[in-house]
mmCIF file of the C-alpha atoms, coordinates in Angstrom:
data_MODEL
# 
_entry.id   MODEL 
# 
loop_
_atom_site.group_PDB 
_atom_site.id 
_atom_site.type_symbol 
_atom_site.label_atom_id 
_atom_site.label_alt_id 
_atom_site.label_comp_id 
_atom_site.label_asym_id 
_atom_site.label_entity_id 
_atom_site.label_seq_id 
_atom_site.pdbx_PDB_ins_code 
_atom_site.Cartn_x 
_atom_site.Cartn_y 
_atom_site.Cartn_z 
_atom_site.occupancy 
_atom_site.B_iso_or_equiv 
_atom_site.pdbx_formal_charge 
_atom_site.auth_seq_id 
_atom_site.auth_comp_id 
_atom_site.auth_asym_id 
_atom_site.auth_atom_id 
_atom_site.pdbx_PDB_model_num 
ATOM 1  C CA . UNK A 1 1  ? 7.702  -16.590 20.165 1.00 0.00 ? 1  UNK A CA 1 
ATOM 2  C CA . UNK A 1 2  ? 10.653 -15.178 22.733 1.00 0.00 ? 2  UNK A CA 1 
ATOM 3  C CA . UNK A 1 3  ? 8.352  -15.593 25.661 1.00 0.00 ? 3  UNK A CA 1 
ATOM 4  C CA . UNK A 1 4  ? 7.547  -18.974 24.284 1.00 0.00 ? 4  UNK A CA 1 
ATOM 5  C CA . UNK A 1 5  ? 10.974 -19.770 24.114 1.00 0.00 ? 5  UNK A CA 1 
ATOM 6  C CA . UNK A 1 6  ? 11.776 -18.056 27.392 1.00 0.00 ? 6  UNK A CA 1 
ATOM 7  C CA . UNK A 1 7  ? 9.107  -20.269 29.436 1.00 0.00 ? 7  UNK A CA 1 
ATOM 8  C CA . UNK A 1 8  ? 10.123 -23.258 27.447 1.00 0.00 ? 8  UNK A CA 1 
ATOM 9  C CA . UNK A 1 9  ? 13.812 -22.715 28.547 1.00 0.00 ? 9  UNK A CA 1 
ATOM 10 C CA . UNK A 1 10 ? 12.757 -21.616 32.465 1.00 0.00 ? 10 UNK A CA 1 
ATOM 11 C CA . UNK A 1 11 ? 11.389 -25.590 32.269 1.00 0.00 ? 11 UNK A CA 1 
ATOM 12 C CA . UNK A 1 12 ? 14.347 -27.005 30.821 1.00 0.00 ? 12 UNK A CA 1 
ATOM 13 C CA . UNK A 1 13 ? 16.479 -25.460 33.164 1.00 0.00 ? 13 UNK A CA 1 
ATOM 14 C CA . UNK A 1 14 ? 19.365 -22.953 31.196 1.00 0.00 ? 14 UNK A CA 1 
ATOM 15 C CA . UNK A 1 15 ? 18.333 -20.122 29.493 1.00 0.00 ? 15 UNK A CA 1 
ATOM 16 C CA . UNK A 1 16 ? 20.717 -20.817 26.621 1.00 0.00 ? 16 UNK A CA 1 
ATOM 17 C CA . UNK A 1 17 ? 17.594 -21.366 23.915 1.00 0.00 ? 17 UNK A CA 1 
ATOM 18 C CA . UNK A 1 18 ? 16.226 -18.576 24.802 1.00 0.00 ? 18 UNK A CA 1 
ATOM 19 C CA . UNK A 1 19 ? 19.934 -16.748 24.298 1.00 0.00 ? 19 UNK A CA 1 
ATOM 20 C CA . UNK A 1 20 ? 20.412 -18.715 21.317 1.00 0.00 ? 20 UNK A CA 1 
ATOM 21 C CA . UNK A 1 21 ? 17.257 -17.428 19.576 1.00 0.00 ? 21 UNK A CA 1 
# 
């Protein structure tokens, strides 16, 4: 799910979700 997360977050711009998880 991380790398999910990660790829989702590249899109959206910050990393912070991917921090945040």
């Amino acid at each position: 799910m991380a790398t999910q997360s990660f790829e989702s977050s590249s899109r959206s711009g910050p990393r912070r979700t991917f921090v945040g998880d």
